[in-house]
C-alpha positions as CSV (number, residue, x, y, z in Angstrom):
1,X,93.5,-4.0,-120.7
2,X,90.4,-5.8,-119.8
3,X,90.3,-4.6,-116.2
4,X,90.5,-1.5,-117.8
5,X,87.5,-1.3,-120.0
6,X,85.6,-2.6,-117.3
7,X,86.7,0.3,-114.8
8,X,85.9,2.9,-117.2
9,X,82.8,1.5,-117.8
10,X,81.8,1.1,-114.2
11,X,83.1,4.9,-114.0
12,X,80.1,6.0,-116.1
13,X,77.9,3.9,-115.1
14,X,78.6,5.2,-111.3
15,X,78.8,9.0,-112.8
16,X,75.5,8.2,-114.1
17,X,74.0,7.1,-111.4
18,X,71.7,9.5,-109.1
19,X,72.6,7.7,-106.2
20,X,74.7,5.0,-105.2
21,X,74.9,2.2,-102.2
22,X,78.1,1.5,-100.8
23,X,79.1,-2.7,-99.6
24,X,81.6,-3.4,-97.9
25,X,83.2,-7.0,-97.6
26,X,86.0,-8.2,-95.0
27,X,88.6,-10.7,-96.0
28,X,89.2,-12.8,-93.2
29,X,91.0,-16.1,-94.4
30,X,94.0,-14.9,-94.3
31,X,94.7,-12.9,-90.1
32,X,98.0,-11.3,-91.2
33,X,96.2,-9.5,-94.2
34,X,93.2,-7.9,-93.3
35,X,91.1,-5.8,-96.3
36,X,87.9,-4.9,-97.6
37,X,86.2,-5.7,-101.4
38,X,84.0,-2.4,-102.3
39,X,81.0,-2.9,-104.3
40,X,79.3,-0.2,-105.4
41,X,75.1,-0.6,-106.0
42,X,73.6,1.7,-108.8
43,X,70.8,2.5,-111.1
44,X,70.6,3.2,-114.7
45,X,68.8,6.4,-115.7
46,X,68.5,4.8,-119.4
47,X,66.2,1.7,-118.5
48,X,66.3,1.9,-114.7
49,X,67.9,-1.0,-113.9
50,X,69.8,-1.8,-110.9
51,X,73.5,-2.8,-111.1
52,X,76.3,-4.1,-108.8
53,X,80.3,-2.8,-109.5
54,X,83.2,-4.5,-108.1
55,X,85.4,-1.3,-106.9
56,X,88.5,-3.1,-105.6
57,X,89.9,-3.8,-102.5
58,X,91.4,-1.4,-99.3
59,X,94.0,-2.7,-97.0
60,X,92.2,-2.2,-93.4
61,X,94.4,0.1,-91.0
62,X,94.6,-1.9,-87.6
63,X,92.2,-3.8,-88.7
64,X,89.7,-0.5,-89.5
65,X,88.6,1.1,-92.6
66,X,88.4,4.9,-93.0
67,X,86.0,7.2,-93.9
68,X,88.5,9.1,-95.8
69,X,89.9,5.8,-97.7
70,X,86.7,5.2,-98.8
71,X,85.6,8.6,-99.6
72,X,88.5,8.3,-101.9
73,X,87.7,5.3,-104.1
74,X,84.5,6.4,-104.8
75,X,85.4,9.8,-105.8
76,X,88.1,8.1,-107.8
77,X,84.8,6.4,-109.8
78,X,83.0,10.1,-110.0
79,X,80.8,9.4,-107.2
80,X,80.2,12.5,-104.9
81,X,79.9,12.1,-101.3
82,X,76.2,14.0,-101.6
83,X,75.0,10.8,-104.5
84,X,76.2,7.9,-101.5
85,X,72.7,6.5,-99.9
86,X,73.4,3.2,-98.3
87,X,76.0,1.7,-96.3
88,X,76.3,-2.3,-95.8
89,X,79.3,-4.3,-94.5
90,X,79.8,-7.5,-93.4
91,X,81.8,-5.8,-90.6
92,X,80.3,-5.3,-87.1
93,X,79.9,-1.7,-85.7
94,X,82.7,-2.5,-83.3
95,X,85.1,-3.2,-86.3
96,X,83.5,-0.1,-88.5
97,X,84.6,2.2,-86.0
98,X,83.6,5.7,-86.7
99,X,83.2,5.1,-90.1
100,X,79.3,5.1,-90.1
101,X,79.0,8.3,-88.3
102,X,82.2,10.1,-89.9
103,X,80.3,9.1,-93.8
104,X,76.9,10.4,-92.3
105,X,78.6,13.3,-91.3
106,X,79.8,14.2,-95.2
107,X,76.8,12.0,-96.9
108,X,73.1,13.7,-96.5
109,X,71.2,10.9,-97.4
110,X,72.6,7.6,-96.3
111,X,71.2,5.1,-94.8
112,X,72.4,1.9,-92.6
113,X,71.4,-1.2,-93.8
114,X,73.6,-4.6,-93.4
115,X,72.2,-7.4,-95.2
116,X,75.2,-9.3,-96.3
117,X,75.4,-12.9,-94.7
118,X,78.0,-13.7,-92.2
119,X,77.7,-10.6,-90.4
120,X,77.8,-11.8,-86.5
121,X,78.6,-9.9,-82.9
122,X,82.0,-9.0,-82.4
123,X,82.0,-11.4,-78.8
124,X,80.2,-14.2,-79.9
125,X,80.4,-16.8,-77.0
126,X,83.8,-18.5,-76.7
127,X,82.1,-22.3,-77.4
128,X,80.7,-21.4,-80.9
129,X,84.1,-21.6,-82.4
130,X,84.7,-25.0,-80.8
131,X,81.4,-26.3,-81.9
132,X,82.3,-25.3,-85.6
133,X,85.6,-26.9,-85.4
134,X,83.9,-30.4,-84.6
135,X,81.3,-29.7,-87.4
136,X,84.0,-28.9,-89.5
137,X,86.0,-31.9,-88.7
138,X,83.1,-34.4,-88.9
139,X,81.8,-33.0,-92.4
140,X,85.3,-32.9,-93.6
141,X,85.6,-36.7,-92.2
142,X,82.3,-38.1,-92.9
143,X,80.7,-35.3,-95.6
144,X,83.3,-35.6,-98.6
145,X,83.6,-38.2,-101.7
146,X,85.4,-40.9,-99.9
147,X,84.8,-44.5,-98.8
148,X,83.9,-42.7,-95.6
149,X,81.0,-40.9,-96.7
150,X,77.8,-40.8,-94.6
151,X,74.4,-40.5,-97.1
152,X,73.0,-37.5,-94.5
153,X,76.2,-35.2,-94.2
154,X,76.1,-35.1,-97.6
155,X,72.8,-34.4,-98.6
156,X,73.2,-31.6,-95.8
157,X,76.4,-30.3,-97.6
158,X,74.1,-30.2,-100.8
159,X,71.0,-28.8,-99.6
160,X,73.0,-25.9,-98.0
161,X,75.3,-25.2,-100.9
162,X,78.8,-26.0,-99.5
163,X,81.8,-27.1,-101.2
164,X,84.4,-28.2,-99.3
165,X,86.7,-28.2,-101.6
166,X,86.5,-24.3,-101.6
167,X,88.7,-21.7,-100.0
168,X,86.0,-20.0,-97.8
169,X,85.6,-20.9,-93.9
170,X,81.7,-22.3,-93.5
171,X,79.3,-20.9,-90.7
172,X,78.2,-24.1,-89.4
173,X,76.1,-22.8,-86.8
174,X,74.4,-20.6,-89.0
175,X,73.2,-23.5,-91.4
176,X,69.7,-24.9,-90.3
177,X,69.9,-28.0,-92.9
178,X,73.7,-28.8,-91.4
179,X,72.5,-28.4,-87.6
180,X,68.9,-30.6,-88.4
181,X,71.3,-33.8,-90.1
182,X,73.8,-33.6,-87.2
183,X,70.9,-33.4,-84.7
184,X,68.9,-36.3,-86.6
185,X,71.6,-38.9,-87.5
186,X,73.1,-38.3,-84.2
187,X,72.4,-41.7,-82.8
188,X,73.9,-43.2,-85.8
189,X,76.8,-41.4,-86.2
190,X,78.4,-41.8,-82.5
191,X,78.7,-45.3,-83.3
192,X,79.7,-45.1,-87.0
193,X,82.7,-42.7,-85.6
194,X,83.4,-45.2,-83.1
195,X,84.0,-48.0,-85.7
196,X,86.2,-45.7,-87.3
197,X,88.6,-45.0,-84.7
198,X,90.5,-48.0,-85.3
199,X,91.8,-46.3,-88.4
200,X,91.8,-42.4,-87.6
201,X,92.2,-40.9,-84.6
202,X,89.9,-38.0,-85.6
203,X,87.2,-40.3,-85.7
204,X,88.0,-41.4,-82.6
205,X,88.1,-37.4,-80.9
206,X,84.9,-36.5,-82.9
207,X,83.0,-39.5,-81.2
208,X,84.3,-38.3,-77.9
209,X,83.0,-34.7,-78.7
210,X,79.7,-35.6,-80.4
211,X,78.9,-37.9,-77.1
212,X,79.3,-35.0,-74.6
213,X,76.4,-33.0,-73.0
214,X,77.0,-29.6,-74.2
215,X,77.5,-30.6,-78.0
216,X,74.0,-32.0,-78.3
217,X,72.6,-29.3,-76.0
218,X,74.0,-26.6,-78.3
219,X,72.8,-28.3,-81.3
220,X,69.0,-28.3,-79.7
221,X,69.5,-24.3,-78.7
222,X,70.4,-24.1,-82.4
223,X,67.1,-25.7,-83.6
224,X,65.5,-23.2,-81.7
225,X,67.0,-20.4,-82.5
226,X,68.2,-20.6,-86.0
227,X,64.2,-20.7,-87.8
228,X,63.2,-17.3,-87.2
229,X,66.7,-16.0,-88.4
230,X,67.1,-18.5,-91.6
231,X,63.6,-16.7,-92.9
232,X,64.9,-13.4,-92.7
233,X,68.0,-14.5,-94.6
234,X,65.8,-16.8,-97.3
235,X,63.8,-13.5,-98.1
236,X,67.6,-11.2,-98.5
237,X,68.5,-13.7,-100.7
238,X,66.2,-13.3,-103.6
239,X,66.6,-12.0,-106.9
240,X,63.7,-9.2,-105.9
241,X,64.0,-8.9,-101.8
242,X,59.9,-8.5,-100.1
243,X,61.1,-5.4,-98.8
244,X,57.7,-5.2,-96.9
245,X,59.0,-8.6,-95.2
246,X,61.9,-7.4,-93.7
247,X,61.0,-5.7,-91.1
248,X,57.9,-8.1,-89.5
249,X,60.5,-11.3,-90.1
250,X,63.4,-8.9,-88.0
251,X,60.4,-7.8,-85.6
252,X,59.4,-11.5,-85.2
253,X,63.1,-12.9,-85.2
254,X,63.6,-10.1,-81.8
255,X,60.6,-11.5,-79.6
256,X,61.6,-15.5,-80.6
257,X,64.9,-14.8,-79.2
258,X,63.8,-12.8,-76.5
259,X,61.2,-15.1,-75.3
260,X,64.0,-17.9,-75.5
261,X,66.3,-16.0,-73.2
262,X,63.3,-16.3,-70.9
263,X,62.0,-19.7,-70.8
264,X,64.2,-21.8,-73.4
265,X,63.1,-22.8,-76.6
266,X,61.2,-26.0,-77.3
267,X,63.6,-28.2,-78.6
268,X,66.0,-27.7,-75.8
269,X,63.7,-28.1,-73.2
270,X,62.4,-30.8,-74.2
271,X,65.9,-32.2,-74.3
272,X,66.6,-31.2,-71.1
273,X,63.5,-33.1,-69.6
274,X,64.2,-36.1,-71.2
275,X,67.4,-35.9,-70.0
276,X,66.2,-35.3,-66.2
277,X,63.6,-38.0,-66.6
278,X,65.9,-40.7,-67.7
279,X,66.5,-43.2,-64.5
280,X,70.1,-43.0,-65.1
281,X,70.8,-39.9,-65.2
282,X,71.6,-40.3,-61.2
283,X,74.3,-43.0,-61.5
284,X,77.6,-41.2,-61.7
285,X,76.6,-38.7,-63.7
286,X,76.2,-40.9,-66.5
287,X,72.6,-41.0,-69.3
288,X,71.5,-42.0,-72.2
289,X,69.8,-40.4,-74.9
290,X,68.3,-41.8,-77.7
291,X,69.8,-45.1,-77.2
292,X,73.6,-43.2,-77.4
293,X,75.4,-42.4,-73.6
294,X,75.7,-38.7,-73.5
295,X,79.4,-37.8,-71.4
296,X,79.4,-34.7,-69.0
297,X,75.8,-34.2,-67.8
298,X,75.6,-33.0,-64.5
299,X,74.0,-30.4,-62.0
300,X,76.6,-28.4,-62.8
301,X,76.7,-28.6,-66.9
302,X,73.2,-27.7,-67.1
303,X,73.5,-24.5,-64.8
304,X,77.3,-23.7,-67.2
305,X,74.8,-24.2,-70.8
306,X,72.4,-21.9,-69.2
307,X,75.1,-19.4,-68.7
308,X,75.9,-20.5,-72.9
309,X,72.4,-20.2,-73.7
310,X,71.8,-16.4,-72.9
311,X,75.3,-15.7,-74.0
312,X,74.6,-16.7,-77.1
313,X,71.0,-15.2,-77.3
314,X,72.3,-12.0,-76.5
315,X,75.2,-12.1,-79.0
316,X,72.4,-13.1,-81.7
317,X,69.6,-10.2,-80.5
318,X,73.1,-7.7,-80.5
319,X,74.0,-9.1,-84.2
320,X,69.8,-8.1,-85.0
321,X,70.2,-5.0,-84.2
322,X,73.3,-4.1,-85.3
323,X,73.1,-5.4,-88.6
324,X,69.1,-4.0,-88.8
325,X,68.7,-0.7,-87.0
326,X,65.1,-0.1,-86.1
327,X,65.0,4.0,-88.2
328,X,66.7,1.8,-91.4
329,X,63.8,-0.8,-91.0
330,X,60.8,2.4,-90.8
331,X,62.8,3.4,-94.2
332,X,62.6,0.4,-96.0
333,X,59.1,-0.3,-94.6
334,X,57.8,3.4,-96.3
335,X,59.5,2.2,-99.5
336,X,57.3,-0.9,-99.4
337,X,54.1,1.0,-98.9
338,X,54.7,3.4,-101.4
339,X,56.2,1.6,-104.5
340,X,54.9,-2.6,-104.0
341,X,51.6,-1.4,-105.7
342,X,49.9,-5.2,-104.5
343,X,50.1,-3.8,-101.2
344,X,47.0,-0.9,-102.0
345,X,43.6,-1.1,-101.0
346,X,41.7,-3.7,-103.2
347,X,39.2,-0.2,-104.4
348,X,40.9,3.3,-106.2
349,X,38.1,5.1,-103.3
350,X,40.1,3.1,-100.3
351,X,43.2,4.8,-101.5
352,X,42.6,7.6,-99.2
353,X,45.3,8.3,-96.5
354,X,47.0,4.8,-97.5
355,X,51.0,5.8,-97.4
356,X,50.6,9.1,-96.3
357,X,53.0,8.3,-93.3
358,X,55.1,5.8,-95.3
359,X,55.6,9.2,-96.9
360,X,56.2,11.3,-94.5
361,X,59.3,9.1,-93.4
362,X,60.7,9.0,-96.4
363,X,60.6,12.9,-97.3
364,X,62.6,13.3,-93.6
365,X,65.2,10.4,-94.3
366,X,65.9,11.8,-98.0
367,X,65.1,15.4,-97.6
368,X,68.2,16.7,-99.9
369,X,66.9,14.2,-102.5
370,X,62.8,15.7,-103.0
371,X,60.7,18.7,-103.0
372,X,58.8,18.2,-99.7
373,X,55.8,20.1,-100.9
374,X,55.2,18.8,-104.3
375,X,55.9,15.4,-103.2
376,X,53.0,15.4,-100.9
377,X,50.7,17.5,-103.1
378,X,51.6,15.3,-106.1
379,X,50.6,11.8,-104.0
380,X,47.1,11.3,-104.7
381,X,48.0,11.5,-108.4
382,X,51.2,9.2,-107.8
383,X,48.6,6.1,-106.1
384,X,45.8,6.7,-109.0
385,X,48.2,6.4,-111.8
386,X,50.4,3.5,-110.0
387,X,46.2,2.0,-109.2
388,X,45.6,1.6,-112.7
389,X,49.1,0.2,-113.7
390,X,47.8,-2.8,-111.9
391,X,49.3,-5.2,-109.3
392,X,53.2,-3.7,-109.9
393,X,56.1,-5.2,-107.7
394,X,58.6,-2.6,-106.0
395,X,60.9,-3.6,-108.5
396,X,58.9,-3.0,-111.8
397,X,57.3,0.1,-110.9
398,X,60.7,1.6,-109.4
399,X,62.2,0.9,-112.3
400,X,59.9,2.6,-114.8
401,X,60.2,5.2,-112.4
402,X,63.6,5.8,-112.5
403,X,63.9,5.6,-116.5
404,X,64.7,9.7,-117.6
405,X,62.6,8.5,-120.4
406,X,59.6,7.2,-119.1
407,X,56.6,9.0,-118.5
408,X,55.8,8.1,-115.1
409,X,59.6,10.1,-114.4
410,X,58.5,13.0,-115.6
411,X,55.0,13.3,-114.6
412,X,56.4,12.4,-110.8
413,X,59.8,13.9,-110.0
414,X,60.4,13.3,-106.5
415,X,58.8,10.0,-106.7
416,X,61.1,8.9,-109.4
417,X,64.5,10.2,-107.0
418,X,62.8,7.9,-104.1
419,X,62.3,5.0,-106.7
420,X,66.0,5.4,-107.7
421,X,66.7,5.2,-103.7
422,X,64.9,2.0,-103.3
423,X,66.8,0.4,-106.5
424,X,70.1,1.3,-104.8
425,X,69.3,-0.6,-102.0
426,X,72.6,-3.3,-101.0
427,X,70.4,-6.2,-101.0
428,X,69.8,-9.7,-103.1
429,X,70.5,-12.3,-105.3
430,X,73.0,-10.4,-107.7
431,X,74.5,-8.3,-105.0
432,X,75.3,-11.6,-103.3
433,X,76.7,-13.4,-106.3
434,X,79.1,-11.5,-106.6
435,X,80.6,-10.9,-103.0
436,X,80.6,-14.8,-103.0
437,X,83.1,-14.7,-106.3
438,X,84.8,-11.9,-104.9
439,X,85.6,-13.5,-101.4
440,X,86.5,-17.3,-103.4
441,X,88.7,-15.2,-105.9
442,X,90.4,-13.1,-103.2
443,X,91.6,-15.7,-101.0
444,X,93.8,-17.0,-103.7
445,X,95.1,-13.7,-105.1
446,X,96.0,-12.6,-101.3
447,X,96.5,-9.2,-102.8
448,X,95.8,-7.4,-99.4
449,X,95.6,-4.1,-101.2
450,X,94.2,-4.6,-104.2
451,X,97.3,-3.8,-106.4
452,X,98.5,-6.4,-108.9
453,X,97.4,-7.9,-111.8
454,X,95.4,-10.6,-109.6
455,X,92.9,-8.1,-109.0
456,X,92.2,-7.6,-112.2
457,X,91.5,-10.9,-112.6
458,X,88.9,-10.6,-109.9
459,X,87.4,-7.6,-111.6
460,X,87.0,-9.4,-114.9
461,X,85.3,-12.5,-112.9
462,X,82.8,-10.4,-110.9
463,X,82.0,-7.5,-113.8
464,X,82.9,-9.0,-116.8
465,X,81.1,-11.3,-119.3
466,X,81.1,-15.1,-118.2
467,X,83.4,-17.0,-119.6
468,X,82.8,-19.9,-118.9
469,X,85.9,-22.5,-119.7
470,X,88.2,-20.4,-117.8
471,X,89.5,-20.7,-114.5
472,X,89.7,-17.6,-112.6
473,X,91.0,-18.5,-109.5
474,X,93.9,-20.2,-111.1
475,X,94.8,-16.8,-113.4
476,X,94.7,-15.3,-110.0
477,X,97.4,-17.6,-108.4
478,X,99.5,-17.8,-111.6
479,X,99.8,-13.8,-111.7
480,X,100.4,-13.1,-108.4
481,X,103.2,-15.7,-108.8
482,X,104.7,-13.8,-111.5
483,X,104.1,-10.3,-110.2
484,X,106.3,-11.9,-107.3
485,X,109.6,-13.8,-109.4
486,X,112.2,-11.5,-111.1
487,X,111.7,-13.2,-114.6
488,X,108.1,-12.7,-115.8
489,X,107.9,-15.7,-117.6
490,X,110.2,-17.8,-115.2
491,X,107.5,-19.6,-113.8
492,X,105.8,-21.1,-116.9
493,X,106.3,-24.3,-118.2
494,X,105.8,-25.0,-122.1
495,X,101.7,-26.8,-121.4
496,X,101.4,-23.3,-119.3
497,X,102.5,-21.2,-122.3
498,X,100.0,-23.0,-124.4
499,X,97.2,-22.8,-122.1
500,X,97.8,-19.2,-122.1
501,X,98.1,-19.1,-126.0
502,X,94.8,-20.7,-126.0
């Protein structure tokens, strides 16, 4: 009955709507049930406010959504395929398919533009998954609250959010603060490991695997390469993205991994030459690094990680660009130029020709959505008035915009349909809260399709008011359980009856 308030409520706020972004979230915990969570991103014509919906969830078809499936849902929520302006998925183009082009096809005005986080190249290089396994393994071993525990894996864990106890698999390679503590307390934790062999024979493998050549060499191509890519993800992951960032940081992100693929990055290379300037280095293959005897360096390993280290560069430059296209990037750019008023000249008679291109971009990418001519004639106007508003953020000037009952709405038509555009956009903190409680609540429920009482449960956690004593993820479990046994109440024990009373 819940669930059910909240979809119609999410049914008018989506009918409401002028336009609507469209997220899309792979399940991947589970690789005989592959689906995708649909969020839907909005904007309130009463007070302009942005909003984020939980749709459901699709059962992928050989492992690919459809066009048509997701045409579908949204209809089923009053949205009309002309009203759908952004696409974002945490899928790659490979596993999207046609489904980008097939939706652009039937949907005028939308735009590709992937922020969510763990979206990565299709082919990544066949040691990354073997890396994370040992990161997993040591932080699992040596990160946790147990006698074990080592001060700097846990401080790591901290500073980059991760609970271990959760359901989720962790991107250890994508995690600066992890990949700095592993590369720092290296010398100390070989040993450590070592002591602990005695006792576990995954301390013993781990110390093996932390010693050899192309571990520690992978970690220092990650301290190059991960800076440029962890800005771009800090500025995605605030409550009010700098749109005007985004496309400098992926700009600047490109040429540091290009130039790496050309000449290596610092920390590497200056691995690598302490390495080759070590006066053991000769003697059977055998070195030393920072006091610790590295296992595996050779002629030949160094000529194999320089085949890994533009493997990998590549697979990260492909993910860039995938994930960013360079037109989506001009778009986003316009929007910053027009609506982040602390970007105008300093002077109302500098004001000039500032935007007019900015303009000009967006009128072709969102033609259905404006009058062309009054748009351009009514821009001089549009920068005075937003001039003497003062120093407005994107945010607060977009969403005075977009109110039907604000002046600025009705004094500037087509301005107000681009500011309801940019509020649409798939992108921040509140977006990303709530695919993170979607993707801990799903694993539990393992719905695959999204039927079931269990995903209501996950509707009510992601849309509905926080409640803050109750635990979701076990409602989840306990009503897929009894959507599953012939006697609903079968399962429950008298404490479960009057924890459900209460």
């Amino acid at each position: 009955a819940i669930a059910s308030v909240l979809h119609t409520e999410a049914c008018q706020r989506l009918k409401a709507s002028p336009y609507v972004g469209l997220v899309l979230d792979e399940t991947r915990d589970w690789p005989e049930s592959h689906s995708l969570a649909l969020f839907a991103t909005s904007v309130s014509p009463c007070d302009g406010q942005p909003a984020t919906t939980f749709l459901g969830s699709v059962e992928l078809q050989e492992g690919k959504a459809t066009a048509g499936q997701l045409l579908d849902i949204l209809q089923a929520f009053g949205v009309s395929a002309p009203k759908l302006a952004w696409l974002s998925s945490s899928l790659p183009s490979g596993r999207l398919g046609s489904v980008g082009p097939q939706l652009q096809a039937t949907c005028p005005l939308l735009t590709e533009l992937h922020c969510l986080p763990g979206r990565t190249d299709p082919e990544p290089p066949a040691y990354l998954s073997e890396y994370e396994s040992i990161l997993d393994a040591l932080f699992r071993l040596h990160g946790g609250p147990s006698s074990h525990m080592v001060p700097e894996l846990r401080a790591a864990l901290d500073l980059a959010a991760i609970d271990l106890a959760g359901p989720q698999l962790v991107p250890w390679a994508s995690l600066l603060p992890v990949v700095e503590t592993v590369a720092e307390a290296w010398p100390s934790l070989v040993p450590t490991l070592e002591v602990a062999a005695s006792a576990s024979p995954t301390a013993g493998a781990l110390a093996l695997a932390l010693r050899q050549f192309t571990f520690m060499a992978f970690t220092h191509l990650l301290l190059d390469a991960l800076p440029s890519v962890q800005k771009l993800a800090l500025v995605l992951q605030a409550e009010e993205p700098d749109l005007a960032l985004l496309q400098p940081l992926v700009m600047a992100a490109a040429s540091s991994l290009q130039a790496q693929c050309g000449s290596g990055g610092a920390r590497l290379q200056g691995f690598l030459q302490e390495l080759a300037s070590s006066d053991s280095h000769a003697d059977g293959g055998r070195c030393t690094y920072r006091g610790v005897e590295l296992l595996g360096y050779s002629e030949a390993a160094v000529r194999s990680l320089e085949r890994l280290r533009r493997s990998f560069l590549d697979s990260i430059q492909r993910g860039l660009r995938d994930s960013y296209p360079g037109p989506s990037l001009d778009t986003v750019a316009a929007f910053a130029a027009i609506f982040d008023s602390r970007r105008y000249p300093q002077a109302p008679e500098e004001l000039g020709a500032h935007g007019e291109g900015a303009l000009r971009v967006l009128l072709r990418d969102f033609a259905p959505a404006v009058v062309r001519q009054r748009a351009l004639g009514d821009f001089a106007l549009f920068k005075r008035v937003v001039f003497s508003l003062g120093r407005l953020g994107p945010r607060a000037l977009c969403t005075q915009l977009a109110c039907a009952h604000s002046e600025l709405h009705e004094l500037f038509p087509d301005f107000a349909a681009l500011a309801a555009l940019a509020l649409a956009l798939p992108a921040g903190a509140g977006l990303l809260d709530k695919v993170g409680r979607c993707r801990e609540l799903r694993w539990w429920g393992q719905t695959g399709a999204g039927e079931g009482r269990g995903n209501h449960v996950v509707k009510i956690a992601v849309d509905g008011p926080q409640l803050h004593e109750f635990d979701f993820a076990l409602a989840v479990e306990f009503l897929e359980k009894l959507k599953r046994s012939s006697s609903p109440f079968s399962l429950l024990d008298s404490a479960q009856v009057l924890t459900l009373e209460k």
